[in-house]
C-alpha positions, 0 to 999 in steps of 0.5 A, spaced: 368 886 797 374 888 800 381 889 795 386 884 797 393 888 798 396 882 794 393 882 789 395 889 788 402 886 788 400 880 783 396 886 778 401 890 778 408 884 776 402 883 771 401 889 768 409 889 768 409 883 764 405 885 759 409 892 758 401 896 760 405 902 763 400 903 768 401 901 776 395 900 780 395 903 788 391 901 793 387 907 796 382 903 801 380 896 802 374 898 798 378 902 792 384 901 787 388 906 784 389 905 776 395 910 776 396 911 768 403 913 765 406 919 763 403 923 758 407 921 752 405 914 753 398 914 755 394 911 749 387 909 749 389 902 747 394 901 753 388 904 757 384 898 755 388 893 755 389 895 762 383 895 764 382 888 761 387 886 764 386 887 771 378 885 769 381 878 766 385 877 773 379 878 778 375 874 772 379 867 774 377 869 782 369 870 779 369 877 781 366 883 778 370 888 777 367 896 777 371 901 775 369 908 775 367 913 768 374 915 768 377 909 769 382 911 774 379 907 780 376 900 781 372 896 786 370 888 786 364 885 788 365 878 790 360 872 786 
């Protein structure tokens, strides 16, 4: 399933709003970029947070998300 650009946009005031630190790109149509904060500030509870964040907002689209072993990357498939 394709990544919607505004998404990325929606994800990202999100994660500002929530003070999280991580920024999501858009690498390709299939593939989104989980860039982390800098090294003083990456913790594995932001990171969670992060990730469940970005999984709560395509949860309310009913979309799966899929996010690789080391959590930087993310794809979505449709229900």
């Amino acid at each position: 399933m394709d990544i919607n650009y505004g998404d990325i946009i929606v994800l990202n005031s999100e994660l500002k709003r929530k003070n999280l630190r991580y920024h999501v790109s858009y690498k390709n149509e299939k593939t989104a970029c989980i860039e982390p904060p800098g090294e003083c500030c990456q913790t594995e509870e932001l990171k969670e947070k992060t990730l469940e964040c970005i999984q709560d907002y395509y949860r309310k689209k009913n979309i799966t998300v899929h996010f690789t072993e080391d959590g930087l990357y993310f794809s979505c498939e449709g229900s």
